[in-house]
N, C-alpha and C positions, 0 to 999 in steps of 0.2 A: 568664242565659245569657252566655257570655262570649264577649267581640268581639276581633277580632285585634287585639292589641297593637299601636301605630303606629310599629314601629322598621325602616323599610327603605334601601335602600342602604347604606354603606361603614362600619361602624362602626372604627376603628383602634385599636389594639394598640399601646401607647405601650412605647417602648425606654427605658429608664433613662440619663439623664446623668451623669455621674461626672466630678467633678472628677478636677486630680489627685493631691490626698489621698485618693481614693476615695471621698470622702463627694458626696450627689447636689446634683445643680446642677440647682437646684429655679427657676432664671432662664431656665435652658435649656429646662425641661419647659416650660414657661407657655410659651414664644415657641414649642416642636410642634406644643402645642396650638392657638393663632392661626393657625398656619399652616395646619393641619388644617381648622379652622374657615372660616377663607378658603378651602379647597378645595371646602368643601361636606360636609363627613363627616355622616353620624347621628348618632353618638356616639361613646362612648371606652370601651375597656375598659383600669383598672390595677387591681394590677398582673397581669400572667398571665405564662407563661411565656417569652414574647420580652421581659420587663421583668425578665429573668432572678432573677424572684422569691424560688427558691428559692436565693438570695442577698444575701435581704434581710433583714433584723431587722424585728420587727413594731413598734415602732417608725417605723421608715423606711416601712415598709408604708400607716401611719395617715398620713403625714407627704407622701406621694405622692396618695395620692388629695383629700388635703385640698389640697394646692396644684390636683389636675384640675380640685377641684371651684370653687375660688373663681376658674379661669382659664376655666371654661365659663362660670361663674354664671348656669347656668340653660337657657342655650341648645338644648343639646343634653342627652340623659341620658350619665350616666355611672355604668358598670356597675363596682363591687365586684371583685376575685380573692378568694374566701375560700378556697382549695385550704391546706390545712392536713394534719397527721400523725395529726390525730383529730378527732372531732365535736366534742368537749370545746373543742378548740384554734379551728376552724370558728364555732363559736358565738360566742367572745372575740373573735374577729375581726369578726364580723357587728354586735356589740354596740357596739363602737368605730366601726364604718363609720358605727352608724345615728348616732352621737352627734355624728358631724361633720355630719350630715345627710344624707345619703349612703343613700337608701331602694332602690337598684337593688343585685341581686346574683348574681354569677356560684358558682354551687354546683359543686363537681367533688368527690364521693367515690367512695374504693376501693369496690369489688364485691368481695361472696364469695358473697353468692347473694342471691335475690329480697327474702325475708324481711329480712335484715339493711337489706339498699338502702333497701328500703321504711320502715323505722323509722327510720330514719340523716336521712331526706329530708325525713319526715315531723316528725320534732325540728329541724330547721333550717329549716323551713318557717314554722314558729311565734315566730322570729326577732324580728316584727313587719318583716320586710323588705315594702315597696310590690310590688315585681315581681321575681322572681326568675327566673332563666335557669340551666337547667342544663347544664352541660359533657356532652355523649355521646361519652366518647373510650376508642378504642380505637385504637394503632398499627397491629395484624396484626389485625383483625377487626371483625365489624358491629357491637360495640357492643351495648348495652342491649335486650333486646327490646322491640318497638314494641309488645306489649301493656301491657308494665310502664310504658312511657313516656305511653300512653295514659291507663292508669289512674290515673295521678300525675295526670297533664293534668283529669283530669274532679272527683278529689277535694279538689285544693288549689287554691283561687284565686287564690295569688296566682303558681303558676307559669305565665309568658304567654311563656318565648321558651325556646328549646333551641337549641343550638350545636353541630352535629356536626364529631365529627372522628373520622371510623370510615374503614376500607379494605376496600374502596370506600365511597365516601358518597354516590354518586348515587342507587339505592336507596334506601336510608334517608330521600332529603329527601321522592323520589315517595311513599313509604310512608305517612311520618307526616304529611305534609299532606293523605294520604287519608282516613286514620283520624279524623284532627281537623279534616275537612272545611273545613281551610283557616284555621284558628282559632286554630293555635300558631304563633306566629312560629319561623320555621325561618330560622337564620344558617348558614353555612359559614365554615370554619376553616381550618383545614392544608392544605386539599385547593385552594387558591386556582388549581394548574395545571391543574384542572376548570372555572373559573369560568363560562365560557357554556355549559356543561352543566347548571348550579349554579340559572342566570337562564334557562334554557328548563324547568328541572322546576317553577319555581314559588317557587324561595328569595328570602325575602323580605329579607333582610341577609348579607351578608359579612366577615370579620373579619381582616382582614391586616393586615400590620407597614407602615408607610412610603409611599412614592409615590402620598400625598395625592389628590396632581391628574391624576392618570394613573387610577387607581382608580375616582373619580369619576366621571370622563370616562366610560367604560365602563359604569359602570352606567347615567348620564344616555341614554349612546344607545341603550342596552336599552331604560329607560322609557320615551324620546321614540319608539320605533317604528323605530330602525335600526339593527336588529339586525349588520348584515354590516357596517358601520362601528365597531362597538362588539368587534367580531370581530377587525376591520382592526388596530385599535387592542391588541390581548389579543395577535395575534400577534410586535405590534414586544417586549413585551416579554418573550416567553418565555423567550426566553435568559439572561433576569436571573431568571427564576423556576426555567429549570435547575439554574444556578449557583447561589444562596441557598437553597432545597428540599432541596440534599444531606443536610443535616442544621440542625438546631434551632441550630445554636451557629454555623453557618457564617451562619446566617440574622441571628442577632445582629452576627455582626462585620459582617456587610453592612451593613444597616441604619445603623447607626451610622456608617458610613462615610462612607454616603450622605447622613445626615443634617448629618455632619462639612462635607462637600465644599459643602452645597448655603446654609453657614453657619448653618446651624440649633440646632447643637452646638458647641460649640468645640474639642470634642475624640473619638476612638472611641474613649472607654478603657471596657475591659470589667473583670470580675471574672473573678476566679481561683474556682472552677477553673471548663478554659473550652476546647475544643479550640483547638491554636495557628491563626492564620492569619498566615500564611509568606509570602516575596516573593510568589512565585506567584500565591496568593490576591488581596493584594495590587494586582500589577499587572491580572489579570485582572478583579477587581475594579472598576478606576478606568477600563477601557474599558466595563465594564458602564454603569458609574454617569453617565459621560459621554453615552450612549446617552439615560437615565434624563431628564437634566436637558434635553438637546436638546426630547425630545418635549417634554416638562414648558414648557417655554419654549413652544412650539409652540401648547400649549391655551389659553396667558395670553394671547397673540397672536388667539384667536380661529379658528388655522387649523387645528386638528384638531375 
């Protein structure tokens, strides 16, 4: 019988550092990571789409998670991106992860209907990956049927966590934690402007970009029993989850920005192609990010 996977609170979503040759500043990732870790995270996920992956060479791909891995060594897991253009592709990617040692893995393939899924899942399953997690993503809709998700769940052992990012996803978490009586570790994703929604259905992990120890904080006062402090806390930062939520690429120049400001990065340089972020962006940005590091200071201090 299988037992819920032990992966809860803040897993992070690592941003990609770029020199400025373009090529990645694999000095910078190790010191997120630290810093992550000092915050308290679960875990890591690279790369995925805030690691703006699909602008990376697979190469750089193996090259990223292998610095995660020797800057976690151990501590925490760290989960695989194998989002690939085919299972073919999925595969060669999984097979490389596991050679770095690298046994955790995030699965996301296209849909065209049940059957295909099912076969698609079931060949990458057989991977030899230790635990795998699969991505539930849909932009405009609920995503994967929770019976299909079920029966994955009850036939492969070694899938133990699921990642939604459906619209809505509050739903979907009540759902499948019903169905698998609480068994599959259930993460949230995109929908982070949900989040005390997220940790009152029952979500066992969360998966955002950035603000470490802000993140943290909030989940800690969920587990510790208070709850309207951890609420207190979600609503100072909404307005940076406004601003950065408009879009995936807005969310990246944040991030990075933020990671820039707070010395963690030496630089926000993104990849092409990339939507522009403009004075504007910019300045609104740097009163956000200001905001950001206040509290941030605040938790280190003890007073939040």
């Amino acid at each position: 019988m299988k037992h819920l996977y032990p992966l809860y609170g803040i897993v992070t979503v690592l941003n990609t550092p770029f020199r400025k040759d373009h090529g990645i500043d694999f000095k910078a990732l190790g010191q997120n990571v630290e810093e992550a870790i000092r915050a308290g995270v679960a875990g890591f996920l690279v790369p995925a789409m805030a690691s703006e992956v699909r602008r990376l060479s697979n190469s750089e791909r193996f090259s990223m998670v292998d610095c995660v891995l020797k800057s976690v060594n151990g501590r925490v897991p760290v989960f695989a991106g194998t989002a690939a253009n085919s299972v073919a592709e999925s595969k060669r990617l999984m097979k490389s992860y596991l050679s770095l040692g690298c046994a955790h893995m995030l699965i996301q393939l296209p849909f065209d209907n049940r059957d295909q899924f099912r076969e698609d899942f079931f060949e990458l399953a057989e991977s030899g990956a230790e635990v795998i997690m699969l991505q539930d993503w849909d932009a405009n809709g609920y995503g994967l049927a929770d019976e299909l998700i079920l029966e994955l769940f009850e036939k492969i052992p070694e899938f133990r966590c699921l990642k939604v990012e459906t619209a809505p996803a509050g739903v979907k978490y009540s759902n499948i934690l019903r169905l698998t009586d609480g068994k599959l570790n259930v993460s949230g994703g995109w929908a982070v402007m949900q989040l005390p929604e997220a940790f009152r259905r029952g979500v066992h992990a969360f998966m955002p970009t950035g603000m470490h120890w802000i993140y943290t904080r909030i989940h800690n006062l969920y587990r510790d029993g208070n709850p309207k402090a951890a609420v207190r806390l979600f609503h100072e930062i909404l307005p940076v989850l406004a601003f950065s939520n408009q879009h995936l690429d807005i969310s990246i120049h944040f991030f990075k920005r933020l990671l820039w400001k707070q010395g963690v990065y030496p630089a926000p340089i993104v990849r092409e192609p990339i939507l522009p972020f403009d004075e504007i962006h910019r300045e609104t940005a740097d009163q956000l990010i200001e905001k950001v590091m206040e509290i941030e200071e605040r938790i280190k201090n003890c007073e939040l």
